[in-house]
N, CA, C and O atoms as a GROMACS GRO file, in nm:
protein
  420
    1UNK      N    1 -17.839  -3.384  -1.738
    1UNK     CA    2 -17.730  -3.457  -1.799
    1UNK      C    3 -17.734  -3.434  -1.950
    1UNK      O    4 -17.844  -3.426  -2.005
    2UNK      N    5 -17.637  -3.423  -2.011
    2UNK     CA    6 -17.572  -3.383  -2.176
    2UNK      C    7 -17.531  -3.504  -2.211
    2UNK      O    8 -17.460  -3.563  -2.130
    3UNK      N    9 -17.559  -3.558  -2.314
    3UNK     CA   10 -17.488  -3.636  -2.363
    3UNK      C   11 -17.426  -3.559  -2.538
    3UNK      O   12 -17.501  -3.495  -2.612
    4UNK      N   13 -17.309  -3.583  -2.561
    4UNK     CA   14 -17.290  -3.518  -2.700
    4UNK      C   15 -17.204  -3.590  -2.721
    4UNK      O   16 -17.111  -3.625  -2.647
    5UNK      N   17 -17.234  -3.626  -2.849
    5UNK     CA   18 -17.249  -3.752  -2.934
    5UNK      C   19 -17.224  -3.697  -3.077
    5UNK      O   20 -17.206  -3.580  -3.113
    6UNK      N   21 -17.227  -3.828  -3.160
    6UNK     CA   22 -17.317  -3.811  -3.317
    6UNK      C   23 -17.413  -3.940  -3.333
    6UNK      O   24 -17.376  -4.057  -3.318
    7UNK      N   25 -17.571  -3.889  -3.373
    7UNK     CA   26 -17.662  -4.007  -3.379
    7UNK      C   27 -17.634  -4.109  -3.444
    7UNK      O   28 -17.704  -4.210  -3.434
    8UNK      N   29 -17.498  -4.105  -3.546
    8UNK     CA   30 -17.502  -4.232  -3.602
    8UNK      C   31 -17.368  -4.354  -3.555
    8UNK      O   32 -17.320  -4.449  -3.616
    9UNK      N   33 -17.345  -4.308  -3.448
    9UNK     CA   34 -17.240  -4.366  -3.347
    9UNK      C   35 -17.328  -4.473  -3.239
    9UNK      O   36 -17.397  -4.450  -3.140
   10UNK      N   37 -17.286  -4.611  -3.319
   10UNK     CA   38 -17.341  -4.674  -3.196
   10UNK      C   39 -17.324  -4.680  -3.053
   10UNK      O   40 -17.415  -4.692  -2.970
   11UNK      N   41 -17.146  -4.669  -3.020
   11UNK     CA   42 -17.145  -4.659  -2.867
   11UNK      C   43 -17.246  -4.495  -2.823
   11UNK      O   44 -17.304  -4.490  -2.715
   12UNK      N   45 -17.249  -4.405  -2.899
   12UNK     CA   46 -17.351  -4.285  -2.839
   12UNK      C   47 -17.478  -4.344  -2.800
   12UNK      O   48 -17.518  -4.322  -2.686
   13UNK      N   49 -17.579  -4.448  -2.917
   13UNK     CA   50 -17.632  -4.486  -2.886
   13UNK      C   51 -17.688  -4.562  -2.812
   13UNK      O   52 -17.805  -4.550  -2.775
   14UNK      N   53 -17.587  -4.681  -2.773
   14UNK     CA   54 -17.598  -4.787  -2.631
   14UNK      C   55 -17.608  -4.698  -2.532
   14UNK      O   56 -17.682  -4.733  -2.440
   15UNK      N   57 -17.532  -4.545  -2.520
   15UNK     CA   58 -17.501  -4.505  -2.382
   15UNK      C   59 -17.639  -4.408  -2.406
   15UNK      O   60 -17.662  -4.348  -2.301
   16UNK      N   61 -17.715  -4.383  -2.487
   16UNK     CA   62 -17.844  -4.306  -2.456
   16UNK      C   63 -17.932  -4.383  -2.418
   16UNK      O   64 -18.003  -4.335  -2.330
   17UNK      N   65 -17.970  -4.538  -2.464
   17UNK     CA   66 -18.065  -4.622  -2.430
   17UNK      C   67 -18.043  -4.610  -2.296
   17UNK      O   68 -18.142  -4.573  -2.233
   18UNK      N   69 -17.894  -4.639  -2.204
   18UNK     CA   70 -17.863  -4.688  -2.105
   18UNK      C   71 -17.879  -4.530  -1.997
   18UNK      O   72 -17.867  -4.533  -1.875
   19UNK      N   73 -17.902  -4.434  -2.058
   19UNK     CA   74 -17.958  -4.300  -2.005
   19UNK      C   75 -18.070  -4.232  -2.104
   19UNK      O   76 -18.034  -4.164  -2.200
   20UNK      N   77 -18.177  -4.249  -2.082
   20UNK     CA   78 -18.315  -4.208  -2.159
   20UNK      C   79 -18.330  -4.092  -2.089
   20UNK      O   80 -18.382  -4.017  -2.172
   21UNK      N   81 -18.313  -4.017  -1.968
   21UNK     CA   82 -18.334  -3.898  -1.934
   21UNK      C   83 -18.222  -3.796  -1.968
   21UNK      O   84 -18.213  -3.695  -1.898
   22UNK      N   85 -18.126  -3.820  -2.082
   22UNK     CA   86 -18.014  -3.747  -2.091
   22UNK      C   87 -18.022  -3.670  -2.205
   22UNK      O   88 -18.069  -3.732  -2.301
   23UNK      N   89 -17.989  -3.540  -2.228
   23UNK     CA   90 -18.017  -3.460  -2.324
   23UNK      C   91 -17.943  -3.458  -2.445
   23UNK      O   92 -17.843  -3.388  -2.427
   24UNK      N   93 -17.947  -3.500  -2.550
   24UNK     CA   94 -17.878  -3.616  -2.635
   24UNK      C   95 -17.830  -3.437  -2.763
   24UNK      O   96 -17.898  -3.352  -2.820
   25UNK      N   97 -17.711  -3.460  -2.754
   25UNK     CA   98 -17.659  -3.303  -2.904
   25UNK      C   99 -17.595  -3.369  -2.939
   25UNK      O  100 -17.518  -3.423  -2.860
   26UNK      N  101 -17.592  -3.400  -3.083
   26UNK     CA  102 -17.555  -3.397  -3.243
   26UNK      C  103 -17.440  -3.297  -3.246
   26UNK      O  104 -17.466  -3.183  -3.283
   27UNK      N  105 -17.285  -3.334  -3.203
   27UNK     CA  106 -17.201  -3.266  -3.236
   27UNK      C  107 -17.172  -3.235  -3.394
   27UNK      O  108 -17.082  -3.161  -3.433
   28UNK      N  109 -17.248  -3.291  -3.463
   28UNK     CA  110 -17.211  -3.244  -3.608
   28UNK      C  111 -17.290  -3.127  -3.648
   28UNK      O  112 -17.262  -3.055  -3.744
   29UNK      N  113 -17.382  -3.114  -3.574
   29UNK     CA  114 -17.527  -2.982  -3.614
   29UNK      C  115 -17.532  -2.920  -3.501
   29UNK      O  116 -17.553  -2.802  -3.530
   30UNK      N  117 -17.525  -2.932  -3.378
   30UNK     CA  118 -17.524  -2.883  -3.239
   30UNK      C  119 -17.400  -2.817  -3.171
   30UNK      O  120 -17.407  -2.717  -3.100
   31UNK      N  121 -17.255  -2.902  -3.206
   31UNK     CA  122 -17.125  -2.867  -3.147
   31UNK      C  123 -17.156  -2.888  -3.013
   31UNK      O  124 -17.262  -2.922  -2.958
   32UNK      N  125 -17.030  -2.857  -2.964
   32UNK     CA  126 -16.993  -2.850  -2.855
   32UNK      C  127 -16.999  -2.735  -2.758
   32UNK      O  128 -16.890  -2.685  -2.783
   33UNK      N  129 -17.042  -2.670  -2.679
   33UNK     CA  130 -17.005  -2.520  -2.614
   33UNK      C  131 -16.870  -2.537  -2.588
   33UNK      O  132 -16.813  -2.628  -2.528
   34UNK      N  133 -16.802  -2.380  -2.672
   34UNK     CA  134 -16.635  -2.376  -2.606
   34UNK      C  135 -16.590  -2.409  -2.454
   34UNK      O  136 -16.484  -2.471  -2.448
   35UNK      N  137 -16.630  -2.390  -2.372
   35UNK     CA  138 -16.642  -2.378  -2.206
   35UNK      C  139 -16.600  -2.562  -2.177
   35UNK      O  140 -16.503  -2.618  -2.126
   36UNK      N  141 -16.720  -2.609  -2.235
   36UNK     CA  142 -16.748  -2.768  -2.212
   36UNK      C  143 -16.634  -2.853  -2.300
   36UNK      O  144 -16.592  -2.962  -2.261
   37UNK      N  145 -16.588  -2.788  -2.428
   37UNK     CA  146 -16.481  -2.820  -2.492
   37UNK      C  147 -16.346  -2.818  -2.448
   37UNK      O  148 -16.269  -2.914  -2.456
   38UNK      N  149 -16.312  -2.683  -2.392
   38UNK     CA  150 -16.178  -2.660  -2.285
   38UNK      C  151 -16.175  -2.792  -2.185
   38UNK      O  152 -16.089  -2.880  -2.170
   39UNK      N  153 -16.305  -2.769  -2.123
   39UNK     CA  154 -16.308  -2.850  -1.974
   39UNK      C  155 -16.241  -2.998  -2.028
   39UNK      O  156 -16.129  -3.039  -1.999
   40UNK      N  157 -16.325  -3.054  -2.100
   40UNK     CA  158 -16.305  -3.196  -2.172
   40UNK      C  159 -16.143  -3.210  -2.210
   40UNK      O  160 -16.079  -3.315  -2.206
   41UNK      N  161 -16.089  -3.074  -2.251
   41UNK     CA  162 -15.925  -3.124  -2.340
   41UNK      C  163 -15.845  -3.107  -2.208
   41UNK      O  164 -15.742  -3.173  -2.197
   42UNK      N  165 -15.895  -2.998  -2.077
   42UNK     CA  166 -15.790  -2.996  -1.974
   42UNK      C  167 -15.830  -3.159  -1.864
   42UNK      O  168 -15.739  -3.189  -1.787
   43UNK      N  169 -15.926  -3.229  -1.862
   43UNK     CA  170 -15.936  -3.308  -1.797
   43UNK      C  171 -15.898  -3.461  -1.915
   43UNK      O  172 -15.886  -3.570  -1.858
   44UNK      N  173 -15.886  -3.458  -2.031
   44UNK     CA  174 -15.886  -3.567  -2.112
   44UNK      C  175 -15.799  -3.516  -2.235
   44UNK      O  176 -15.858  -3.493  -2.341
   45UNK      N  177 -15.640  -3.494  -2.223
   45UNK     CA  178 -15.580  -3.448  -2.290
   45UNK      C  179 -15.531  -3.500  -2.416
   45UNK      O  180 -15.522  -3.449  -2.528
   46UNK      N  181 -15.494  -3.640  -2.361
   46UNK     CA  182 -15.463  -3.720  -2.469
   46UNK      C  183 -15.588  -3.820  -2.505
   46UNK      O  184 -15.553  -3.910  -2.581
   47UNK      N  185 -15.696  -3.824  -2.476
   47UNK     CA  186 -15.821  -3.927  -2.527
   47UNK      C  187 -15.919  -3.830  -2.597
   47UNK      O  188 -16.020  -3.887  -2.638
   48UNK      N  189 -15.911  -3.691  -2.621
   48UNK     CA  190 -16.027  -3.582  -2.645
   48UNK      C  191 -16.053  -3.622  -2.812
   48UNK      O  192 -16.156  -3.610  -2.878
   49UNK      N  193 -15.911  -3.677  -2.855
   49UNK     CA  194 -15.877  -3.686  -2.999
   49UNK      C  195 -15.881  -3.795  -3.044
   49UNK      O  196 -15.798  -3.883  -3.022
   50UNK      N  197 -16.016  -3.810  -3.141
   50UNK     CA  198 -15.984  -3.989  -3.161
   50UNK      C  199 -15.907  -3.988  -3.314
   50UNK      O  200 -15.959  -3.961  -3.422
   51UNK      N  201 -15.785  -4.022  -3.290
   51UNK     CA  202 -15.661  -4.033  -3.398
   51UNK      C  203 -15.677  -4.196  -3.491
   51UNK      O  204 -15.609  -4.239  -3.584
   52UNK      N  205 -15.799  -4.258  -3.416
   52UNK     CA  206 -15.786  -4.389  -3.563
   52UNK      C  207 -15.972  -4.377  -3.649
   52UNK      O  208 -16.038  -4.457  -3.715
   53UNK      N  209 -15.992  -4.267  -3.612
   53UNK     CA  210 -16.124  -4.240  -3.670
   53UNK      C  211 -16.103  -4.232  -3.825
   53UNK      O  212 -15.989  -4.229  -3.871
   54UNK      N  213 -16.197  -4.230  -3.894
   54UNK     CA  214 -16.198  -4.255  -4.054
   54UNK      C  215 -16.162  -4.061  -4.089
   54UNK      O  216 -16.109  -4.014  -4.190
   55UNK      N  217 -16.196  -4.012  -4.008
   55UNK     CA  218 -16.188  -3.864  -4.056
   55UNK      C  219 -16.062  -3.828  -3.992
   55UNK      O  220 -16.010  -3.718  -4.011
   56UNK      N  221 -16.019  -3.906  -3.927
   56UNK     CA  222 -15.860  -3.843  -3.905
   56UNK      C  223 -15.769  -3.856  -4.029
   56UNK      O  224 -15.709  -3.778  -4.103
   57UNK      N  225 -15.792  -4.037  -4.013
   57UNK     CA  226 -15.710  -4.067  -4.129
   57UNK      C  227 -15.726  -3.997  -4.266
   57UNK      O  228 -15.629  -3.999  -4.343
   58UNK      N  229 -15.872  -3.919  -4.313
   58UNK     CA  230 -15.850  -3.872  -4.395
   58UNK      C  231 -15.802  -3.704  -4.443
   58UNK      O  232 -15.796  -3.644  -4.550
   59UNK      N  233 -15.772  -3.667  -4.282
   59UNK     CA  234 -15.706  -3.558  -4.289
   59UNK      C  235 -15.527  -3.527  -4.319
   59UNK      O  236 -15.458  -3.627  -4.300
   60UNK      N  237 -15.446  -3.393  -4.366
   60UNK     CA  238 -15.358  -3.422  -4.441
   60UNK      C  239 -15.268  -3.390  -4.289
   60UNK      O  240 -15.312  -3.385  -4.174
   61UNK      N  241 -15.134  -3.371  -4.338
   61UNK     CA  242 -15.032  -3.372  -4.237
   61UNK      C  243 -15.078  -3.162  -4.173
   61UNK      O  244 -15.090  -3.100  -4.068
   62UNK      N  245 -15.084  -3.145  -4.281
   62UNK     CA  246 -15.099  -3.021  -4.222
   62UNK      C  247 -15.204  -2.942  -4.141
   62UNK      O  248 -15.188  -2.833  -4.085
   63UNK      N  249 -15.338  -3.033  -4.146
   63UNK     CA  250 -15.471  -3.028  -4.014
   63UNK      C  251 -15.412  -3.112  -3.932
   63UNK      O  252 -15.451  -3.077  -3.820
   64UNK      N  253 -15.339  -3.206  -3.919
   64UNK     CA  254 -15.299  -3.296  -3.785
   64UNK      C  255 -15.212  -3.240  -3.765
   64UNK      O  256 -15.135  -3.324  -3.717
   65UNK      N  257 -15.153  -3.129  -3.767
   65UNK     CA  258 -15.044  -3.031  -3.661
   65UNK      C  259 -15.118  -2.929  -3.608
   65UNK      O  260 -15.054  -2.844  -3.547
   66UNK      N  261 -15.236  -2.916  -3.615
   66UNK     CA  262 -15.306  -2.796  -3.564
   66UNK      C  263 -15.353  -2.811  -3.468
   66UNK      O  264 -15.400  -2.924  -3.459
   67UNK      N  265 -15.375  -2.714  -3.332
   67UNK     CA  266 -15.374  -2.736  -3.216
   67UNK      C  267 -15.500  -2.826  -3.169
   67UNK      O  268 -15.601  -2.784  -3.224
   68UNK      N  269 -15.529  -2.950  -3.074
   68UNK     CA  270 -15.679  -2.998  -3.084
   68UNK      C  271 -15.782  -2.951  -3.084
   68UNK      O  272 -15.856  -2.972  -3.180
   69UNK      N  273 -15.818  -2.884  -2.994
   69UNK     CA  274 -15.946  -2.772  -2.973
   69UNK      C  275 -15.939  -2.696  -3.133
   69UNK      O  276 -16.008  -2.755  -3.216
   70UNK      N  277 -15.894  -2.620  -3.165
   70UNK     CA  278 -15.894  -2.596  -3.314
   70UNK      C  279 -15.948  -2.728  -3.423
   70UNK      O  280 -16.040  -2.733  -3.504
   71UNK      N  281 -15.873  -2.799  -3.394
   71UNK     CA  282 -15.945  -2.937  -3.500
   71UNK      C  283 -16.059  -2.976  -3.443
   71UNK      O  284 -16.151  -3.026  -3.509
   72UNK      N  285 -16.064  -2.962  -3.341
   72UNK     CA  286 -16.224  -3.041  -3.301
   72UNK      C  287 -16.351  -2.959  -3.328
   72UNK      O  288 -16.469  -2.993  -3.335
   73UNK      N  289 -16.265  -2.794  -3.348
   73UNK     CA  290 -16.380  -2.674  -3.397
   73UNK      C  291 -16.454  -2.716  -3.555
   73UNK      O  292 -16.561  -2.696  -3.612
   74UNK      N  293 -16.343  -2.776  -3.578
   74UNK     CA  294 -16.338  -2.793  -3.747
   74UNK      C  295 -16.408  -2.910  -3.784
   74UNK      O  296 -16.487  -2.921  -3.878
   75UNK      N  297 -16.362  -3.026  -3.676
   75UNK     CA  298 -16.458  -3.104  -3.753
   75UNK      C  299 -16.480  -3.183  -3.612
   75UNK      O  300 -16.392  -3.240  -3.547
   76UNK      N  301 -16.592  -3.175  -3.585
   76UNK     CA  302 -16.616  -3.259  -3.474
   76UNK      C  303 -16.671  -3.376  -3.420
   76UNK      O  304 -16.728  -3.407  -3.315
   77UNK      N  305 -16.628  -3.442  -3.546
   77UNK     CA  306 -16.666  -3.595  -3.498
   77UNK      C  307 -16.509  -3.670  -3.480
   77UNK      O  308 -16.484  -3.791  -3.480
   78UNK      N  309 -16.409  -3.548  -3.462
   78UNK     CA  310 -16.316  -3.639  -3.406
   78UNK      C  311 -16.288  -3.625  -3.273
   78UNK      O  312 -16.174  -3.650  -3.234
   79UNK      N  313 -16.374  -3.589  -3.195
   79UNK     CA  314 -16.389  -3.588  -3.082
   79UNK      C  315 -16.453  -3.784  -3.065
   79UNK      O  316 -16.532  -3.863  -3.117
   80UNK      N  317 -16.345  -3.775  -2.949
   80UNK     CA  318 -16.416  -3.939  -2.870
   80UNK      C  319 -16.536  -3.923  -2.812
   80UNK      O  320 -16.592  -3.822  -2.772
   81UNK      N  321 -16.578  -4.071  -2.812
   81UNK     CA  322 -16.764  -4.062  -2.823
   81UNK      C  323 -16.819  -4.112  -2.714
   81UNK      O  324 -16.779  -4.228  -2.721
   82UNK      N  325 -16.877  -4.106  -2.628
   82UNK     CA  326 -16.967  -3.956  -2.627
   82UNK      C  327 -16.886  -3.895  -2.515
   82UNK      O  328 -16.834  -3.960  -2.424
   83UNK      N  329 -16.882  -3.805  -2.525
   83UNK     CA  330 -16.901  -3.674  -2.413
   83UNK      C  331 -17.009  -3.652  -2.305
   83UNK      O  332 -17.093  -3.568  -2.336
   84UNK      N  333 -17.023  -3.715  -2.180
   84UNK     CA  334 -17.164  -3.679  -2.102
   84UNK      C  335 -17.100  -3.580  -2.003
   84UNK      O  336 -16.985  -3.598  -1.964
   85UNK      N  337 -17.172  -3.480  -1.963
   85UNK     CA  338 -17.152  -3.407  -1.864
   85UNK      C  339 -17.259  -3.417  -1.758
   85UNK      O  340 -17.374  -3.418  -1.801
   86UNK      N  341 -17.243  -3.426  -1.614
   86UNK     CA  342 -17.377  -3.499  -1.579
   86UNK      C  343 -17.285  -3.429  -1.392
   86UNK      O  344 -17.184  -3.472  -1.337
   87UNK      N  345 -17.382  -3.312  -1.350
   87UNK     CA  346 -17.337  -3.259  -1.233
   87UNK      C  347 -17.243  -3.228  -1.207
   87UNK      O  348 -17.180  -3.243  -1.103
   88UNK      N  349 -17.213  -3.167  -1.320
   88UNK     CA  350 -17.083  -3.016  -1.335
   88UNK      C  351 -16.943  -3.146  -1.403
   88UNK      O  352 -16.834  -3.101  -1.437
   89UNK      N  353 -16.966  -3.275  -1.411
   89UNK     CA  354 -16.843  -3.365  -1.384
   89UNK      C  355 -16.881  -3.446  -1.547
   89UNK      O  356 -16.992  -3.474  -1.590
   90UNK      N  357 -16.745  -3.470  -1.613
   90UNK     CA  358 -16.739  -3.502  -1.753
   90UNK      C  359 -16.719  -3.630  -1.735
   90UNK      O  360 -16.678  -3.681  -1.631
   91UNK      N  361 -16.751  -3.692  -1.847
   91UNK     CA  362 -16.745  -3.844  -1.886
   91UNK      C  363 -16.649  -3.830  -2.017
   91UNK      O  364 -16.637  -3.731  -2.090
   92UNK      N  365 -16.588  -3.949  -2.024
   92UNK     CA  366 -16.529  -3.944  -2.162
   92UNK      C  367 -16.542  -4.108  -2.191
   92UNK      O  368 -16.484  -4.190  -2.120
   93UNK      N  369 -16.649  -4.155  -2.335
   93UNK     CA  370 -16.665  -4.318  -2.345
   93UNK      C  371 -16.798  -4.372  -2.264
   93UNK      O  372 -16.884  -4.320  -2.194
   94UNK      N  373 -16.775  -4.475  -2.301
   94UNK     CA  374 -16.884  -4.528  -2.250
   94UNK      C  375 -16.802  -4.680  -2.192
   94UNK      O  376 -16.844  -4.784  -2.242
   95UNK      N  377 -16.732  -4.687  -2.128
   95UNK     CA  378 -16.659  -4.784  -2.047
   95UNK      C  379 -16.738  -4.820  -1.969
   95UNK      O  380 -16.851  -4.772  -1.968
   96UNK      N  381 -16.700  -4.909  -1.887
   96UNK     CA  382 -16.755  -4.980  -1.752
   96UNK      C  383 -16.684  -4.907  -1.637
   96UNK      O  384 -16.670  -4.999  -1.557
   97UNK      N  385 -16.626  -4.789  -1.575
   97UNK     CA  386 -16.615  -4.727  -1.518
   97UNK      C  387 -16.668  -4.574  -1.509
   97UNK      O  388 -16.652  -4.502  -1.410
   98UNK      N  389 -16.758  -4.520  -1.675
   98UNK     CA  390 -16.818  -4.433  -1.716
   98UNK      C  391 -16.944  -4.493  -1.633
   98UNK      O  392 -16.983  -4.456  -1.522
   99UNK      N  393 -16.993  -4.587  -1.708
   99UNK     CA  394 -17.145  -4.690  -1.655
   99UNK      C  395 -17.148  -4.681  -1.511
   99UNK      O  396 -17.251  -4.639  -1.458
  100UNK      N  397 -17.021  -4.724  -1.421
  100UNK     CA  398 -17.043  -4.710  -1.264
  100UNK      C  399 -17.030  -4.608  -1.236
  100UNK      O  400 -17.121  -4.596  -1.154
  101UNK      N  401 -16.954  -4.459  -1.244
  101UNK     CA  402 -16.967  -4.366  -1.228
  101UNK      C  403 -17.152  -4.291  -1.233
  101UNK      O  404 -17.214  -4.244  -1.138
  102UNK      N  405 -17.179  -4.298  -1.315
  102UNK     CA  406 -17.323  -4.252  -1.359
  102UNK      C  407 -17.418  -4.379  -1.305
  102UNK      O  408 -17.535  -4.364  -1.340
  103UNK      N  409 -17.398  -4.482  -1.238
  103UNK     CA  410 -17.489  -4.514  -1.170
  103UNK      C  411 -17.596  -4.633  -1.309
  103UNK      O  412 -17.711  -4.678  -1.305
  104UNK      N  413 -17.498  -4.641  -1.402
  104UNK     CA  414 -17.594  -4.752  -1.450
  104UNK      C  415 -17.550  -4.928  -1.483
  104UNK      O  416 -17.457  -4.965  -1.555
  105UNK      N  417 -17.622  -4.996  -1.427
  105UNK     CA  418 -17.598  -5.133  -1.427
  105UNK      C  419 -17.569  -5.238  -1.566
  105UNK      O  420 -17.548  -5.359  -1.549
   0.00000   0.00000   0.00000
């Protein structure tokens, strides 16, 4: 299991305590693999992009017309948090339907 994150994101962090065997990447120093990035924007099209993040807002009109996967190359903590991939099958959040999916109480 992957978890990809940024360490200074608390929901990343609740959801690593709540998975200690999960292999924890620093999308700011680590990224994302392109492959795992596609997968994430064709299964989570409109949630891949977190649009009220502090780094959205401080981007101009002309990076927020650029295609997502391109912006998320660029800066990737506007990707929604966390990303687990866990037996070929993606997570997006750390919800209470992420938590029952993955089997934690």
């Amino acid at each position: 299991m992957k978890l990809y994150g940024l360490k200074t994101c608390d929901t990343c962090r609740k959801a690593l305590k709540s998975l200690p065997d999960a292999d924890f990447k620093d999308v700011r120093t680590e990224g994302v693999p392109a492959d795992i990035m596609a997968q994430a924007y064709a299964q989570f099209p409109d949630k891949l992009l977190n649009t009220r993040s502090t780094t959205w807002r401080g981007l101009g009109e002309e990076d927020r017309a650029k295609p997502p996967l391109e912006l998320l190359a660029e800066h990737p903590s506007l990707m929604k948090r966390p990303l687990i991939e866990a037996e070929g099958q993606l997570h997006l959040g750390w919800t209470k339907d992420v938590q029952a999916a993955l089997g934690v109480t």
